[in-house]
C-alpha positions as CSV (number, residue, x, y, z in Angstrom):
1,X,8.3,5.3,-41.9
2,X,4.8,7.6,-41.3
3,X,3.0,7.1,-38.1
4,X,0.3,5.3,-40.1
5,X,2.3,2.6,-41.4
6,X,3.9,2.4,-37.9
7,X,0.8,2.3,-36.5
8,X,-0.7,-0.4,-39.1
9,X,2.2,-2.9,-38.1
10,X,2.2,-2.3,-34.7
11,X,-1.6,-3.7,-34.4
12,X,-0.8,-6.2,-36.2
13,X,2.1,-7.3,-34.2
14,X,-0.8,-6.9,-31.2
15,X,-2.5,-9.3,-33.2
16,X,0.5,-11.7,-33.4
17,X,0.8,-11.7,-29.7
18,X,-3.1,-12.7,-29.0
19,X,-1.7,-15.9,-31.3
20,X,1.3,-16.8,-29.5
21,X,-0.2,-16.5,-26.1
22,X,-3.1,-18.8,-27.3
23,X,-0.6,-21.4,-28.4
24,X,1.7,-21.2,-25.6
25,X,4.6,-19.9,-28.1
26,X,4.8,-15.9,-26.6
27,X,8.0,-14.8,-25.4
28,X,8.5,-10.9,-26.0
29,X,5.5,-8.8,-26.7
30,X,5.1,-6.0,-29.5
31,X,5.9,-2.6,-28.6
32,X,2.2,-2.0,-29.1
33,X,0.7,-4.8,-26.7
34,X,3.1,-3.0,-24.2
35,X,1.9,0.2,-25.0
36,X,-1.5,-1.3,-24.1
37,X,-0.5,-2.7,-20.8
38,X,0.7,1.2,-20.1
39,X,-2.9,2.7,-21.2
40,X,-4.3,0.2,-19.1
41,X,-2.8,1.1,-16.2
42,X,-3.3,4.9,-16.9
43,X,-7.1,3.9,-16.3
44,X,-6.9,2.2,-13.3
45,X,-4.7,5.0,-11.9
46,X,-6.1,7.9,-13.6
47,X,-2.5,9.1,-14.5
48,X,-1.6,12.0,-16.3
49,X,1.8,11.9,-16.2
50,X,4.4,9.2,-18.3
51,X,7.9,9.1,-17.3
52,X,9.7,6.6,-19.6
53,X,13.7,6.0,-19.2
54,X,15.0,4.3,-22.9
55,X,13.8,6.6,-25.7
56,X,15.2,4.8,-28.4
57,X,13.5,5.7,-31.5
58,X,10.5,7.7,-29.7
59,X,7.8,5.1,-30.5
60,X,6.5,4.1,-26.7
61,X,6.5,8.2,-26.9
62,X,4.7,9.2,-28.8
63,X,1.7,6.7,-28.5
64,X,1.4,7.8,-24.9
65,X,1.5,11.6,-26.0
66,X,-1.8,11.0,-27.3
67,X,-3.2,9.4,-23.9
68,X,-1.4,11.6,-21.2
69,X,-1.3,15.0,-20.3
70,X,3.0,15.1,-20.2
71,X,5.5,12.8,-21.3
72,X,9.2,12.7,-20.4
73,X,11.4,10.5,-22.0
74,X,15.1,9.9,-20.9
75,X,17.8,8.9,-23.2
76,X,21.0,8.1,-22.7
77,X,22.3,7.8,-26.0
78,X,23.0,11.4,-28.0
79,X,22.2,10.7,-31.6
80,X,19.0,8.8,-30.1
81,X,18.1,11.6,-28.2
82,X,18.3,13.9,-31.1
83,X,16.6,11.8,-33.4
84,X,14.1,10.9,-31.1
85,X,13.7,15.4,-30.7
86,X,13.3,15.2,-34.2
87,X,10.9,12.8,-34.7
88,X,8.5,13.9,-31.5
89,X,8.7,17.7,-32.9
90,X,4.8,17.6,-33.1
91,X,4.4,16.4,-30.4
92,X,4.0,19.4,-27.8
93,X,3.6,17.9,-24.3
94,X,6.7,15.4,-24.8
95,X,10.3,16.3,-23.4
96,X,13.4,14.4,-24.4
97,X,16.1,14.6,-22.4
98,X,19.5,13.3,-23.0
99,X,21.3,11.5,-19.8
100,X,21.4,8.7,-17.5
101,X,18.2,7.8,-16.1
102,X,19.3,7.6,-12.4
103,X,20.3,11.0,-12.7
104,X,17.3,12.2,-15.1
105,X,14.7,11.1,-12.5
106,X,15.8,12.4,-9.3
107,X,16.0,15.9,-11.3
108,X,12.0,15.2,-12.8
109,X,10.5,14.3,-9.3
110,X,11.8,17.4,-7.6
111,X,9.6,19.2,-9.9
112,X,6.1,20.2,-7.9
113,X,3.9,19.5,-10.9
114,X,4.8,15.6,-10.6
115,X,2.4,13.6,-9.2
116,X,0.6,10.4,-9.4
117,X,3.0,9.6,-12.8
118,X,3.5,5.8,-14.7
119,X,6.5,5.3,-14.5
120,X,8.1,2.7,-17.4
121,X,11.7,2.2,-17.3
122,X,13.3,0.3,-20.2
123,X,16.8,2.2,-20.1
124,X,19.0,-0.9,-20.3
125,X,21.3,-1.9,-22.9
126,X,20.1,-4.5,-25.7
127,X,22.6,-4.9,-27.7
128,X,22.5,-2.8,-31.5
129,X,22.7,0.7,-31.0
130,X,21.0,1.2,-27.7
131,X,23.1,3.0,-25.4
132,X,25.3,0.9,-22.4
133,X,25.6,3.3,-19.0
134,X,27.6,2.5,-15.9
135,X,25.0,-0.2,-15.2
136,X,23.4,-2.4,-17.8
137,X,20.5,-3.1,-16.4
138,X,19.8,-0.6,-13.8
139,X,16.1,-1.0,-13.1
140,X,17.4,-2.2,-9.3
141,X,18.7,1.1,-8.8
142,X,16.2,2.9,-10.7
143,X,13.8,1.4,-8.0
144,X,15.5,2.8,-5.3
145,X,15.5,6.2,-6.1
146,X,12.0,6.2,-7.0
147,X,11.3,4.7,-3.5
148,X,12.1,8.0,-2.1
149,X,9.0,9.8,-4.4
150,X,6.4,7.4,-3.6
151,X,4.0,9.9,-2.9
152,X,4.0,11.2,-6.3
153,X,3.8,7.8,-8.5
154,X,0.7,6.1,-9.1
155,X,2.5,3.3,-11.2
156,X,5.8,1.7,-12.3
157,X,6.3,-0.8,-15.3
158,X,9.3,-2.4,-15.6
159,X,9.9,-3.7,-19.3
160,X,11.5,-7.1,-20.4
161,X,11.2,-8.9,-17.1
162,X,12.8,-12.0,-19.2
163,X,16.4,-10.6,-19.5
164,X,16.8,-10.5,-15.5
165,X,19.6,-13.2,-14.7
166,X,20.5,-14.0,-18.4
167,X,23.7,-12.4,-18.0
168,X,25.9,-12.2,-15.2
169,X,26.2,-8.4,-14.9
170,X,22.1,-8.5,-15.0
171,X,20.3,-8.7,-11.7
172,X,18.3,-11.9,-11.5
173,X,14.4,-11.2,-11.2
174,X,14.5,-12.5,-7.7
175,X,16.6,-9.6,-7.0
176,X,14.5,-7.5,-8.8
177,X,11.2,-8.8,-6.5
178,X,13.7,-8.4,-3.4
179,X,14.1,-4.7,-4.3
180,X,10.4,-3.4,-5.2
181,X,8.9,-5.6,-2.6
182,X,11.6,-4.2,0.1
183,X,10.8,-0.2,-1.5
184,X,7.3,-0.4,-1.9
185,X,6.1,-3.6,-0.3
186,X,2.0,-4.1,-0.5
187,X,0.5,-2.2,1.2
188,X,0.4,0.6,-1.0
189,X,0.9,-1.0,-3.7
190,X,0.5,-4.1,-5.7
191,X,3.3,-6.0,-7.6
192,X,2.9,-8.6,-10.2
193,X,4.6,-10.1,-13.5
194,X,2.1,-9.5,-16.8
195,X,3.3,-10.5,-20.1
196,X,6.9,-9.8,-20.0
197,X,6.8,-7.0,-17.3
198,X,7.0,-6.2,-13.6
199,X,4.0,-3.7,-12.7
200,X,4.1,-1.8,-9.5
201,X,0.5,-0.5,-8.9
202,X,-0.9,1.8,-6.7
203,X,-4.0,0.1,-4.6
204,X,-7.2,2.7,-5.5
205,X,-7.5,2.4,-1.8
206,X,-4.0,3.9,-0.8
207,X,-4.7,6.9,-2.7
């Protein structure tokens, strides 16, 4: 599929979602309206820097290659990972890297030139060909460690906020509140559901 055609159902999948929210029907945004939700928080935190665990097919990629300076995308998955190289070729300032997102991150945020990053981790497993680490759903985790880089993150969206406590090897979202609250608290930071997503935000006053 081109990037135009891509692009062409993707708004109007946006479009679907301003209809379902209207009529109280909406459930689990478009890729796209996310992808909105991540360029609007790039303005309120003047981000440069995307970190996204759960490549897949290198969609959520490659729209925010045109909006940030750097993108790194994690996957754990190796024919995803190579597909996904494949497909973001072109695209000069994004890095896939193949591994586990705990792992993957701790490895990025050592690097000096990190700072002030979005952060938007969707590396769980969904069923199909998505990839299934030690931990299907480890976002809980995933928090933790990037509680110890605080300094350098100016945001972090947490995708599907629904699936928390559907499944019994999925932490419930009031685990998931425990966890970011108890890492990042508020007063650096502000922590709400939008949509179908947990955002972590960096006050403009704690910078």
């Amino acid at each position: 599929m081109s990037r135009l055609i891509r692009d062409l159902k993707s708004f109007v999948g946006y479009l679907i979602d301003i209809f379902l929210i209207a009529t109280f029907k909406f459930s689990n945004p478009h890729s796209y309206t996310k992808f909105l939700t991540i360029y609007r928080t790039k303005k309120k935190t003047n981000s440069d820097i995307f970190i996204e665990t759960g490549t897949f097919l290198g969609v959520m990629a490659d729209r925010c290659s045109r909006i940030f300076n750097k993108v790194y995308t994690i996957e754990l998955d190796p024919t995803l990972a190579q597909n996904a190289k494949n497909y973001l070729a072109t695209r000069k300032n994004v890095t896939v890297i193949e591994g586990d997102g705990l792992k993957i991150l701790k490895e990025i945020f050592k690097s000096e030139q990190i700072t002030n990053a979005i952060i938007f981790l969707d590396g769980h497993y969904s069923g199909g060909i998505t990839a299934c680490g030690d931990i299907p759903e480890p976002a809980v985790e995933e928090i933790s460690v990037l509680s110890q880089y605080k300094d350098k993150i100016g945001a972090i969206i947490i995708d599907d906020f629904r699936v928390f406590g559907s499944e019994n090897n999925i932490p419930t979202k009031s685990e998931l509140f425990k966890s970011v609250e108890n890492k990042f608290g508020y007063n650096e930071f502000e922590i709400n559901v939008y949509l179908d997503q947990l955002l972590v935000i960096r006050k403009v006053s704690a910078k």
